[in-house]
N, C-alpha and C positions, 0 to 999 in steps of 0.2 A: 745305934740307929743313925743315919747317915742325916744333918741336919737340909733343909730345904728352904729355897727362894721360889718364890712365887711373882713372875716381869707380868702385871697385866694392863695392858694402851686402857686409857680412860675412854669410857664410851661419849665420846662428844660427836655429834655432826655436825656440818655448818653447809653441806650440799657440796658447793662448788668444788674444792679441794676434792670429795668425792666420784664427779661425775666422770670420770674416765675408768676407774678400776678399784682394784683393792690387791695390797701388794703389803707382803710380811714389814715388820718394824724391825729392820735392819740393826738398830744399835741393841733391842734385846736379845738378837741373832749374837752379833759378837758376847756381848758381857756373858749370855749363858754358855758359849763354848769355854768361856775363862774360870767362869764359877765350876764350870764341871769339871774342866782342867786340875782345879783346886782340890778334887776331891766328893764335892759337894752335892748336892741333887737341886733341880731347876726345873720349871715347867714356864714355858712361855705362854697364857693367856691372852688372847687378838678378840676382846671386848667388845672393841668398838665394829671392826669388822663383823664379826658375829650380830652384829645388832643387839648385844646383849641390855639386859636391866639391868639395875642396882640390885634387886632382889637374885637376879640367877649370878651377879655378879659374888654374893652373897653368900650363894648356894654353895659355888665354886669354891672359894674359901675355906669353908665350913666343909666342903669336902677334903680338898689337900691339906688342911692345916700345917702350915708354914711355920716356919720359924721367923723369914725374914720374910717381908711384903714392899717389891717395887713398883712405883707406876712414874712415868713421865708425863710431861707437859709443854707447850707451846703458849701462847697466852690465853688463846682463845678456850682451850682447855682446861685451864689452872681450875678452873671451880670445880670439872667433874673429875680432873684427878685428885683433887683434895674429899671429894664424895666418895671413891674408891678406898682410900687410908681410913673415913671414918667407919666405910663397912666392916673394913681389918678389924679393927681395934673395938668395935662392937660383938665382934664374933670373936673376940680374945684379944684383949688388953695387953696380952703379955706379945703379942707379933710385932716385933720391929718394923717400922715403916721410913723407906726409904724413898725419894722423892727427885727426879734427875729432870735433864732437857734444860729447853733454852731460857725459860719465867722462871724457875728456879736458882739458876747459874746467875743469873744476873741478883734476883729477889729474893734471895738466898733468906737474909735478916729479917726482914717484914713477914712474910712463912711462917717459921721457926718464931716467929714474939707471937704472932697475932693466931696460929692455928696450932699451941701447942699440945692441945688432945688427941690430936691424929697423927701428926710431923714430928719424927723421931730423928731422921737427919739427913741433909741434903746432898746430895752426892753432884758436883760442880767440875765441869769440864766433860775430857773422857772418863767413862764407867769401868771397863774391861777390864784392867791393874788394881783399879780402888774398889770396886764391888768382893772379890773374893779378898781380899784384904782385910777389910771390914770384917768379912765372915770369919775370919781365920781367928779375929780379934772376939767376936759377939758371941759364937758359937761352939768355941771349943769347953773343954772343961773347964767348969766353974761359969755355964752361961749369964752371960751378965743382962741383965732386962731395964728395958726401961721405967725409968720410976713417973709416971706420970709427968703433968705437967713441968716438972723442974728438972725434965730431962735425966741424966745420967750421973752416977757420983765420981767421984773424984777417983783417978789412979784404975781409968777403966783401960787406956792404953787406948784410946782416942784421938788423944794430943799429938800420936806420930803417924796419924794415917793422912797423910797429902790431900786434898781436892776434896774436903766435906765442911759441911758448917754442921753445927750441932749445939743443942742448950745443955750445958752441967748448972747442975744447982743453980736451975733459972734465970742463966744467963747466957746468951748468943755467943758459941764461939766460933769462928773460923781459922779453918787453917792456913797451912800456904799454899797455894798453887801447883796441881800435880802437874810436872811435865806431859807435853804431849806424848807420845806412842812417833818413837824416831824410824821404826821399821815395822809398816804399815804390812807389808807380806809374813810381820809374824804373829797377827791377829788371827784368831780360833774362830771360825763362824760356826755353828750348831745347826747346821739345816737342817740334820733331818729330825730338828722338834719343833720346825715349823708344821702347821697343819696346812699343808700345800691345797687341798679342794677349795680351801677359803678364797683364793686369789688366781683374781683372773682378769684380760684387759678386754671392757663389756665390748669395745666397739671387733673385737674379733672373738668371733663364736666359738669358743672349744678352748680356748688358749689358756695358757698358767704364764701370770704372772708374777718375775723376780725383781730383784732392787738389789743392785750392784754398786758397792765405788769402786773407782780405779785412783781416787785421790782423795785428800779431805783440806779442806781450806781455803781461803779465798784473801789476795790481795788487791781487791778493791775498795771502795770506800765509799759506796753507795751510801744516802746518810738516814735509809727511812729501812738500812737492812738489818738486822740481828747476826749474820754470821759472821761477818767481816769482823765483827766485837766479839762475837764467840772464838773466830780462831785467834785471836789478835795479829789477824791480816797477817796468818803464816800461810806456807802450803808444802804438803807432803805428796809423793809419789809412790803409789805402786809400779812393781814392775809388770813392762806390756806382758810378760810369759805368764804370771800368778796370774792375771786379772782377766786372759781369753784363758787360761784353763779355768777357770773358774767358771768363766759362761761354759763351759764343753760339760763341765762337771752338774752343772746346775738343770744342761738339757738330758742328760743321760740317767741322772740317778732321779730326777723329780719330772720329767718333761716338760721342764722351761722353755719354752719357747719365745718370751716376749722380755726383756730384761729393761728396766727403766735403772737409767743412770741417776745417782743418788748424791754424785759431785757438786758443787757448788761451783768448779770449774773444772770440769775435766779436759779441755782442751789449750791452759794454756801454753803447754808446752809442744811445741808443733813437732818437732823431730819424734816426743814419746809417743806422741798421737798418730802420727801417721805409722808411728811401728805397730801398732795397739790393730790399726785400720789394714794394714798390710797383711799380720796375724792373723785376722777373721776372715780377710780372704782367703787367702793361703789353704786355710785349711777347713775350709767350706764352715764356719761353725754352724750358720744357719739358724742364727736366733735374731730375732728383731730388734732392736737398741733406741729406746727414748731417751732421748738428750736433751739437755739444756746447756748453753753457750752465750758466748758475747758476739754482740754484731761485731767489734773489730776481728774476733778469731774467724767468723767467715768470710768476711772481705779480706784478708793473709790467708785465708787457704780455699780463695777462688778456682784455682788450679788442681784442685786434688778434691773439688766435690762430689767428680765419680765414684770416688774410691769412699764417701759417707756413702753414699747410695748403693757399692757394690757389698762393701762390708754390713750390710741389711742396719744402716741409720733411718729408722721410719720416719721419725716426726721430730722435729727440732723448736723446741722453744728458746726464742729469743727475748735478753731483756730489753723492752723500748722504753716501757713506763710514759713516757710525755709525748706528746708532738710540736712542743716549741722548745727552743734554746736556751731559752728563762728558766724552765721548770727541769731541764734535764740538767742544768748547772747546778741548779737549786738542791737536788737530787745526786749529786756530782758522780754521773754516769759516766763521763769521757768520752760521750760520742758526740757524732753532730746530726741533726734530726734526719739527713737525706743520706747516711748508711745505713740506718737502721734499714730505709727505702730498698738499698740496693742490697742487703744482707737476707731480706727477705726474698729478692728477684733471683737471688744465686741458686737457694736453697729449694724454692718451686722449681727454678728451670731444670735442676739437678735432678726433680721428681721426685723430691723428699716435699713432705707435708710442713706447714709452719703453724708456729701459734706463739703472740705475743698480748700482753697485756698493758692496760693502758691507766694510769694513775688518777683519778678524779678527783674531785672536793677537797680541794684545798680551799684556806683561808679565802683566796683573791677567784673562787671560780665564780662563772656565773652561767647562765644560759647559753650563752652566745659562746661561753669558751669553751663549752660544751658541744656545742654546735662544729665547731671548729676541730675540735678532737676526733668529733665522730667523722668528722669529714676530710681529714689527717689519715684518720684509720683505712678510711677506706682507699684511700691515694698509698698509702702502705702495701694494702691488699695481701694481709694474712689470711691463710686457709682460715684459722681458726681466731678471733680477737675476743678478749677477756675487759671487760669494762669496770674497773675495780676502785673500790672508795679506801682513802688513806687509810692506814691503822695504825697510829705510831706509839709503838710498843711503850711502853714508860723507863726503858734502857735506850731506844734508838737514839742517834745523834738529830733528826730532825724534833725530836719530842720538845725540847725547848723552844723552838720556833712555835710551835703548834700549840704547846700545853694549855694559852687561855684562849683557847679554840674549842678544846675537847669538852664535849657537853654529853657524853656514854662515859660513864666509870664501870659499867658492867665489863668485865674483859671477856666473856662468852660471846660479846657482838664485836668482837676486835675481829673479825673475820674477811675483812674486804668487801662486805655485801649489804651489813648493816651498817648506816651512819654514824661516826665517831666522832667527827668533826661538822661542828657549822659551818659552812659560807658567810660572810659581813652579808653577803646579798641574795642570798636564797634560803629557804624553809630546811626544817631535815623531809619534811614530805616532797619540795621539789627535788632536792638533790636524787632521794630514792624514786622518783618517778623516770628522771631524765635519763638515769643507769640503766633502769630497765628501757627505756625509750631507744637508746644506741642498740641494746641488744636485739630489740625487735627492729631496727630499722637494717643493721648493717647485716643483721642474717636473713632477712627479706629479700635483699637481695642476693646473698652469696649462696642460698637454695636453690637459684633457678643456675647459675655458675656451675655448682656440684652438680646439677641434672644433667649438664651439655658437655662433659668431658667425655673424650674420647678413651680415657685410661678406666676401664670397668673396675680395677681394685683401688684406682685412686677414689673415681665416683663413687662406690660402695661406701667406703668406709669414711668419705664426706659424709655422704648422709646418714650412715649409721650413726654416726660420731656425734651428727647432731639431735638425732631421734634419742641418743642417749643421753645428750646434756640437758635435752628438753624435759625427760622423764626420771634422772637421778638428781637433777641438781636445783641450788635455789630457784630458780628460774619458773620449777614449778611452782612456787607457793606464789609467787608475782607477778605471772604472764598471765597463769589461769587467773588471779583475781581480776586480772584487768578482760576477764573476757577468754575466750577459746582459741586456741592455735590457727590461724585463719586456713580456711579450705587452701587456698592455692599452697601453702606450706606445708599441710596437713597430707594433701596426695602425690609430697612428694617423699616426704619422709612414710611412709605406708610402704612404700615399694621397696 
């Protein structure tokens, strides 16, 4: 009998992250087309998306009974995927549990010492090569189990598998570093054990949404980011032919229609990119494309922003993070505050949609530079603007700066929404009042904006977009406290 992994997303919410859609977990897509490639049987579980409990989380379980049990994590999640392994291991001690993502890779040690009832062993970097590897090793004859708390014995043939940490005889080992994946076009994805009805982008009615890379990694060095540390500031390419077949294949066998890019920077290579943008012309793909980019790659490809907009680029998130020159260095973005300005003027004039987010509560904020911000933002003039509180990860390079700041040790509120950091000069109640305060002041006015355009699918999906952030996302638990969606707001978003 053919042995089985069980990939299930930890059901965590945090709203924001939320309010635009729900779109498959792209790395359990790869690692299960590898595990199956292997030989092996795999069932992708989408927890979180489902809305699921602990209890049907449980259930699930207890129905597939697995051999081996994965879940991943982010920071903000580490608690409820660590609740997923104790459900494993409740409903059979004997299920290996494996434990991937960005809190782990870094926090690999403190896991593995401090949660060894549930955490059987860490899977660190890419999954794809080291996941069926693992298998080949746990699962063949003579299945080797884990021995409770003291982890695994000796001469399990552990010692040679690349990119995992793991306890023998109760004590922390790690290995060495698995090489990256040098040819990204020969990754396996498993689409079709995604549950495709699950995912769809709320602000267009009928749509399926997918999640695409065309690259992975990132040579920035943003110092409040986790991937830049994650790739160790490499980057890989796919080729432009794999990566529009890929959208053709995604709209034809599942009706993808909306593909949200999944890059960390997929544009900086201009010559690939504009091949990539020429391809989906060419040959009508007809699928939507959510991007995320650098204001310098828009102001360098000023000249060719037809061609995002004719290649169906809908909505372009840019990073701003700050609106002074202090905080973007501090932050070491590379820009200078008045591209962002013009990065954003490119991409409306182009008739592409924008959204950028803006970094709050640090150490030195106060009121007034709050004030300043919100009114930065609005001198920017994104479609869409994110008003977001630090979370500095306990791997980021900023964490030091910040560490005897941090007054949340919960990592479930590392979310951008809840306050992690004090002010020297503000409450955690003001800082979270003032958040919501930008929010309701600079969409107060950018509602009656979305009413007055002249472009009916641009205006539409303005205010859908925001009728959706108002009703999926944090915003409800903290708008509605402070009182009701005010009438003049309320009859515009109804229409």
């Amino acid at each position: 009998m053919s042995k089985k992994l069980l990939l299930i997303t930890p059901p965590y919410h945090a709203g924001v992250v939320e309010a635009a859609g729900s779109w498959p977990h792209l790395g359990f897509v790869y690692i299960a087309g590898h595990v199956r490639a292997a030989g092996f049987d795999v069932e992708i579980y989408d927890a979180m998306t489902k809305g699921h409990s602990l209890e049907q989380i449980r259930a699930r379980i207890t129905a597939v009974k697995p051999d081996l049990l994965g879940t991943t994590a982010y920071t903000s999640s580490i608690n409820d995927a660590l609740a997923v392994l104790e459900e494993a291991k409740e409903v059979d001690p004997g299920i290996i549990t494996l434990l991937g993502g960005i809190h782990a890779n870094f926090c690999y040690e403190e896991l593995l010492r401090d949660h060894p009832e549930v955490l059987d062993i860490v899977v660190r970097g890419e999954g794809e090569i080291t996941t069926p590897e693992l298998m080949s090793i746990l699962l063949t004859e003579g299945t080797v189990k884990s021995s409770g708390v003291d982890g695994f014995p000796a001469g399990t043939g552990l010692a040679g598998v690349s990119g995992i940490a793991y306890r023998e005889k109760g004590q922390v080992c790690v290995n060495p570093a698995r090489p990256f994946v040098e040819d990204l076009d020969s990754l396996i994805p498993a689409w079709d054990l995604v549950e495709w009805e699950d995912y769809s982008f709320y602000v267009m009615p009928g749509s399926r949404l997918g999640i695409v890379n065309s690259s992975r990694g990132c040579i920035n060095e943003c110092s409040f980011c986790s991937q830049q540390k994650f790739w160790h500031r490499t980057y890989r390419e796919r080729s432009p032919e794999k990566f529009v077949q890929e959208l053709e294949f995604l709209r034809d066998s599942f009706g993808v229609n909306v593909v949200m890019l999944s890059d960390e920077y997929a544009t900086r290579n201009r010559e690939r990119w504009e091949r990539i943008l020429d391809m989906i012309i060419e040959r009508k793909t007809g699928v939507y494309l959510l991007l995320e980019t650098c204001v310098g790659d828009i102001i360098r490809d000023a000249d060719i922003m037809w061609k995002y907009k004719q290649a169906g680029v809908l909505h372009i998130y840019v990073g701003v993070e700050a609106t002074n020159q202090e905080k973007l260095d501090l932050f070491k973005k590379n820009i200078a505050c008045e591209q962002s300005r013009e990065a954003i003027r490119l991409i409306n004039e182009a008739g592409m949609l924008t959204e950028c987010s803006f970094v709050l509560g640090m150490p030195d904020e106060t009121q007034e530079s709050i004030a300043r911000t919100l009114d930065l933002a609005k001198h920017y003039n994104p479609d869409f603007a994110h008003f977001l509180l630090i979370a500095p990860w306990p791997y980021a390079d900023v964490y030091e700066e910040l560490k005897d700041y941090v007054v949340e040790r919960d990592f479930a509120k590392y979310n951008f929404v809840e306050p992690v950091v004090k002010p020297l000069n503000m409450t955690i109640a003001e800082i979270s009042r003032a958040v919501i305060d930008c929010y309701r002041q600079y969409y107060m006015e950018k509602v009656r904006e979305y009413d007055s355009l002249e472009d009916r699918f641009k205006r539409d999906y303005l205010l859908r977009s925001m009728k959706v952030m108002m009703e999926n996302s944090f915003l409800v638990k903290h708008i509605m406290g402070m009182g009701e969606i005010p009438e003049e707001v309320r009859k515009y978003l109804d229409k």
